[in-house]
C-alpha positions in Angstrom: 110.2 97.3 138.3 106.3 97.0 138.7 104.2 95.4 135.4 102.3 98.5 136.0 105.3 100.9 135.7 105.8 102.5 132.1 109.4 101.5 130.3 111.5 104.7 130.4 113.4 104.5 126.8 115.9 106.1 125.4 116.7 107.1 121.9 119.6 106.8 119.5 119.6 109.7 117.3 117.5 112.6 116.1 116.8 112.4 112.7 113.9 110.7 110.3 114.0 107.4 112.4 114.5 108.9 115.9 111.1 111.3 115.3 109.0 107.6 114.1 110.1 106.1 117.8 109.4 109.3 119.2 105.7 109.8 117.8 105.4 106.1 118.2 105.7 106.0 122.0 104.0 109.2 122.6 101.3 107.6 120.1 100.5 104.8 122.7 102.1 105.9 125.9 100.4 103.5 128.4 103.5 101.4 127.8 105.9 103.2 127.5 107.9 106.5 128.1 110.5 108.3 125.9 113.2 109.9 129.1 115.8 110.8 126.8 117.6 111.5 123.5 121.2 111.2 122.3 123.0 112.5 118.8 126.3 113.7 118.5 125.1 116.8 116.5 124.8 120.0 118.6 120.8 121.0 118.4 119.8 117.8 117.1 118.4 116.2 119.9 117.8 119.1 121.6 115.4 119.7 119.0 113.3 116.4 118.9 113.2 116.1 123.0 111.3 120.0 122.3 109.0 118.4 120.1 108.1 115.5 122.3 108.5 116.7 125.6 111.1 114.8 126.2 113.0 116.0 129.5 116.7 114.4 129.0 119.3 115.5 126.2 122.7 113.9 125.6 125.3 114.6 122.9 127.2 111.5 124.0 124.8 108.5 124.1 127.2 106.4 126.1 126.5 109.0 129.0 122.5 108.4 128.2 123.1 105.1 128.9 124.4 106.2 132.3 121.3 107.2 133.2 119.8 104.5 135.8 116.3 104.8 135.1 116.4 103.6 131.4 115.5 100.0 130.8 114.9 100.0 127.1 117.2 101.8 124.1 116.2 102.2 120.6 118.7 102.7 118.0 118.1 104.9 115.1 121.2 105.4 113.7 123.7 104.9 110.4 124.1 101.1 109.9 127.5 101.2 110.6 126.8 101.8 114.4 124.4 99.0 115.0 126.6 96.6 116.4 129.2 99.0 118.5 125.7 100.6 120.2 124.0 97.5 120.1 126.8 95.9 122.7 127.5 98.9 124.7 123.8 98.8 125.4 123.6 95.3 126.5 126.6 95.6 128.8 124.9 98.7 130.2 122.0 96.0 131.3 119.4 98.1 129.0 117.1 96.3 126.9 117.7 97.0 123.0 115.4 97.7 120.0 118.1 98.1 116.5 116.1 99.3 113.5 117.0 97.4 109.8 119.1 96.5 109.1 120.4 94.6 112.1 124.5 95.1 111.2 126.5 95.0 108.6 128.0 91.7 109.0 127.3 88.1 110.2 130.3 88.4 112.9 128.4 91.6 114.4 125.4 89.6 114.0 126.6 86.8 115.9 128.3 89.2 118.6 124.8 91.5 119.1 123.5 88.1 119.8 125.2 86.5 122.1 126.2 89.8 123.8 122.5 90.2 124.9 121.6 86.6 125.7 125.0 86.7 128.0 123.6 90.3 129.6 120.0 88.8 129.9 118.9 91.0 128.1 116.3 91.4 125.0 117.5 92.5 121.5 114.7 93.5 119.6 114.5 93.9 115.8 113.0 96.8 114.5 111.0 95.6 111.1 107.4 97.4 111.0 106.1 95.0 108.2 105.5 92.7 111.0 103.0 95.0 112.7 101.6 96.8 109.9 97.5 96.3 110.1 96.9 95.4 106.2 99.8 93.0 106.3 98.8 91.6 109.7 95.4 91.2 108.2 96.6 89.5 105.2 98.6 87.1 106.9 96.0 86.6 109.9 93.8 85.7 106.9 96.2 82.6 105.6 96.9 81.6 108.5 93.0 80.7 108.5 93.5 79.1 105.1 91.9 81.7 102.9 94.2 81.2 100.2 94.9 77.1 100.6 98.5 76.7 100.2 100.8 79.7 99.4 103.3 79.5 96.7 103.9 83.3 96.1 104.5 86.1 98.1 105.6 90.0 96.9 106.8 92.4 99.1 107.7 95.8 97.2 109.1 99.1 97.9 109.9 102.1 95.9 110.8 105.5 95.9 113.5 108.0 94.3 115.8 107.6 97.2 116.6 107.7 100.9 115.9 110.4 103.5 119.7 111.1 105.1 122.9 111.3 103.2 124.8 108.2 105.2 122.5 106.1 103.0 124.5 106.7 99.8 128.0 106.0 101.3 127.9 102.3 100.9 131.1 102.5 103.6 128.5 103.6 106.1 125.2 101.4 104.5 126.5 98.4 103.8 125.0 98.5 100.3 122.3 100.4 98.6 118.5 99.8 97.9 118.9 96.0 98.8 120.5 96.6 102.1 118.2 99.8 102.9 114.7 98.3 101.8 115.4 94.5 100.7 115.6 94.0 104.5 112.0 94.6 104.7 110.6 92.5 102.2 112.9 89.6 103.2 111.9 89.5 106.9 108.2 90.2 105.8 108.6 87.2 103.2 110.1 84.8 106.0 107.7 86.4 108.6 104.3 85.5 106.3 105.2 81.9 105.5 106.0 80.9 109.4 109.8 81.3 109.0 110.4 78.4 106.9 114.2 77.4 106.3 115.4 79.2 103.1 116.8 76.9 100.1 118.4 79.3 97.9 118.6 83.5 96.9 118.7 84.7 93.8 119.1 88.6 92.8 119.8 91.0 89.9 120.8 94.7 90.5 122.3 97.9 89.1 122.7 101.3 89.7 120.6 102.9 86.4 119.9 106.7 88.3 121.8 107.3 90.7 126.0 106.4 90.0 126.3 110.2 90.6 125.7 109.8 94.1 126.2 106.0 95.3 128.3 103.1 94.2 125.0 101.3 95.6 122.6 100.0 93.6 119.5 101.8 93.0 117.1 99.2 91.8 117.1 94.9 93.1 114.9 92.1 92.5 115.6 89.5 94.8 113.9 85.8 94.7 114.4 83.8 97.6 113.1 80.0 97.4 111.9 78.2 100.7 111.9 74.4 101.5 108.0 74.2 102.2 108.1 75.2 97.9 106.8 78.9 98.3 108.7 81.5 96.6 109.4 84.8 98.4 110.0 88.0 95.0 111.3 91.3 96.4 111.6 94.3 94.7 113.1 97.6 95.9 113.7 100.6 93.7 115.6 104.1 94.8 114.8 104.6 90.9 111.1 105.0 91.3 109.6 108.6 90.6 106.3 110.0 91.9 106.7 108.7 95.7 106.5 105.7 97.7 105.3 102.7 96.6 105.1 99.9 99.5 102.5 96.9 98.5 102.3 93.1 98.7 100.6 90.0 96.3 99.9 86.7 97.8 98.9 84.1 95.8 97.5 80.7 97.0 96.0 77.8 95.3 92.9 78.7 96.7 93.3 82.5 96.5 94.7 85.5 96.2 95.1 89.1 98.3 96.7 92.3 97.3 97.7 95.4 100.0 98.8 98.4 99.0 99.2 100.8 102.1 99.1 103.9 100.4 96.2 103.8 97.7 93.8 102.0 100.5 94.3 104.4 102.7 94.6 107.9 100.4 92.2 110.6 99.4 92.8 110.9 95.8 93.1 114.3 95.0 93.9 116.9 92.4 95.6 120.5 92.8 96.5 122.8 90.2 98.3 124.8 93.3 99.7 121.8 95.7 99.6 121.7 99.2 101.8 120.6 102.4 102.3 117.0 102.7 101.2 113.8 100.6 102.7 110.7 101.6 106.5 110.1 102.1 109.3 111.0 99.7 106.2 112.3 97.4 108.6 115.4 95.6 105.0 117.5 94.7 101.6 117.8 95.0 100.1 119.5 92.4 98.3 117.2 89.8 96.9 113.9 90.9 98.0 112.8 94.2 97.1 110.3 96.8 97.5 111.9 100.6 97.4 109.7 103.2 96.0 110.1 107.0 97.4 108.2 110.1 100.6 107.6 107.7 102.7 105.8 110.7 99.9 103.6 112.2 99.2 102.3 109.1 102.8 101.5 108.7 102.8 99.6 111.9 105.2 102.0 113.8 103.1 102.7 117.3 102.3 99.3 117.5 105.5 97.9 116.8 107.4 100.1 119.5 104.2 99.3 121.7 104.4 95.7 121.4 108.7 95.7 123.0 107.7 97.8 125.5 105.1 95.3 126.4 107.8 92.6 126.2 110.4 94.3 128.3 107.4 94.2 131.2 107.3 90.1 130.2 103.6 90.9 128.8 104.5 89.5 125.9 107.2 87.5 123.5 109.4 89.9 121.1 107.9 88.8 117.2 111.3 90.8 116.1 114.6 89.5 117.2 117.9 89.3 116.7 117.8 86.3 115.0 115.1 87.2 112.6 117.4 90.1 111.7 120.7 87.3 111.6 118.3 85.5 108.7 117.6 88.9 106.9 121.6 89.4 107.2 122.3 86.2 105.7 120.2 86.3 102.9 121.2 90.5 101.9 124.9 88.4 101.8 123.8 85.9 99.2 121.7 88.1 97.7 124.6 90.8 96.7 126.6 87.3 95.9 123.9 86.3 94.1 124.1 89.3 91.9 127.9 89.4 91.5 127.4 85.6 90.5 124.7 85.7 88.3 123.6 82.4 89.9 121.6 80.9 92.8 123.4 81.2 95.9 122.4 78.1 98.3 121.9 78.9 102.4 123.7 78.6 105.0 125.6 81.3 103.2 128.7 82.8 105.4 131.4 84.5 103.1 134.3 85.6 105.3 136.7 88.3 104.9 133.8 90.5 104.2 133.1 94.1 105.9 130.3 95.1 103.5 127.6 93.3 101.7 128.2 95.2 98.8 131.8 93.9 98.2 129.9 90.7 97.5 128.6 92.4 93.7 130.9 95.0 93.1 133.8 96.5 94.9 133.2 99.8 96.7 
């Protein structure tokens, strides 16, 4: 296939996700082409391919896969499928982009892993932080030594809870807030410091709103402590009223930065009377309110998508992989052991007998 020649893609499901790699390609299309969608629900993806023009619908996406023409598949689906679509991807020769979190387990891990490598064929790991253009700038500027050397990063994210209802079956998660949003600040934590090896993880968590709905927790603090001496604190909340929250601290000996995507980049505003859309999981918008513009390219989702499509052409080297999404899975295990424990849990960490990471703090 010609340099020149767009990546046809296919997608894996028809809900929140699906619709962010669907705007995202069609967002910067010189790469890249969506040909087709695939979700077992009857109308689902009937309805995204209407929205995006996309010509191809499946109900069974190991049929999709079929289809000759597709060279790169994105999965946007429960967490529970990861793995199982993730190697009947590979073995269909297609290239493969898994949103967070990578699996459920180290063993899938390690099979998504070596299942591509053996297919020759590039598993990609979908984590926006790394693409997101205030974070990018933050890190570009330590990188240049702005801040001298780093002993502190924050990564936080926090709402009142997630978008589809899989995410409160912990059978179909994995976990709750930690698994669903911890993944982010980990990767990003591990990503800003240049991927230094990772001493020990320590984490507290509860469920304090939501044991109605999930045996997840709602609310985690995780501190992770690398062996260059810089602390990595995560905190994730599905407790959170008032709308997304998604910001990062750095703190250097010779500086500091803070970046908070939605306050930088929101109008503040005021309605007695609301109006149609804020900002994610916002629940209203009358009173004070902070709307947002270009909400997914200042997450980092066009570019992100952009950027594999470049790298299934060979234009470039994938900044997501597999094995960055192996180190997020090892540290969400000692993390939920962590918080069963009460104690520092030391890496390499690999528990076995375990299907869940949850089972690690409480039975589910």
């Amino acid at each position: 296939m010609s340099k020149k020649a767009r990546v046809k893609v296919g997608i894996i499901g028809s809900q929140f996700e699906a619709d962010i790699h669907a705007y995202s390609f069609a967002a910067m299309p010189d790469e890249a082409e969506v040909v087709a969608v695939a979700s077992p629900t009857p109308g689902n993806a009937a309805k995204l391919a209407k929205k995006y023009n996309i010509p191809r619908v499946f109900t069974d996406y190991e049929q999709m896969l079929a289809e000759r023409d597709i060279e790169m598949v994105t999965i946007a689906a429960p967490n529970y499928l990861h793995a199982k679509m993730t190697i009947d991807v590979a073995n269909a020769g297609k290239h493969v982009v898994c949103e967070k979190p990578l699996c459920l387990t180290l063993q899938e891990a390690d099979m998504m892993i070596d299942t591509c490598k053996a297919k020759g064929v590039l598993l990609m790991y979908g984590e926006e932080l790394f693409f997101t253009p205030k974070y990018v700038k933050a890190k570009e500027m330590a990188d240049q030594g702005a801040f001298g050397k780093i002993y502190l990063v924050k990564q936080s994210e926090k709402h009142f809870g997630p978008h589809a209802p899989w995410f409160w079956d912990v059978a179909k998660s994995g976990g709750g807030v930690f698994m669903d949003m911890g993944c982010h600040g980990i990767a990003f934590c591990y990503w800003f410091l240049g991927r230094p090896k990772i001493k020990n993880v320590y984490c507290q968590m509860g469920t304090y709103v939501h044991a109605d709905k999930t045996k997840g927790e709602d609310n985690s603090i995780c501190i992770i402590e690398f062996e260059n001496g810089a602390v990595g604190l995560i905190e994730d909340s599905w407790a959170r009223r008032g709308g997304m929250e998604d910001r990062i601290e750095v703190y250097g000996e010779g500086g500091v930065t803070y970046a908070d995507l939605h306050l930088g980049n929101a109008l503040p505003t005021y309605s007695e009377y609301g109006y149609g859309y804020a900002v994610e999981k916002a629940p209203t918008t009358k009173g004070w309110t902070w709307p947002v513009f270009e909400e997914l390219w200042n997450y980092g989702f066009p570019q992100e998508m952009h950027h594999f499509a470049r790298c299934v052409r060979g234009k470039e080297q994938p900044q997501a992989t597999g094995e960055d999404g192996r180190v997020v899975q090892q540290v969400l295990y000692a993390g939920y052991q962590s918080a069963g424990l009460g104690c520092k849990v030391a890496l390499p960490f690999r528990p076995k007998g375990v299907k869940t990471p949850i089972e690690l703090w409480r039975s589910p």
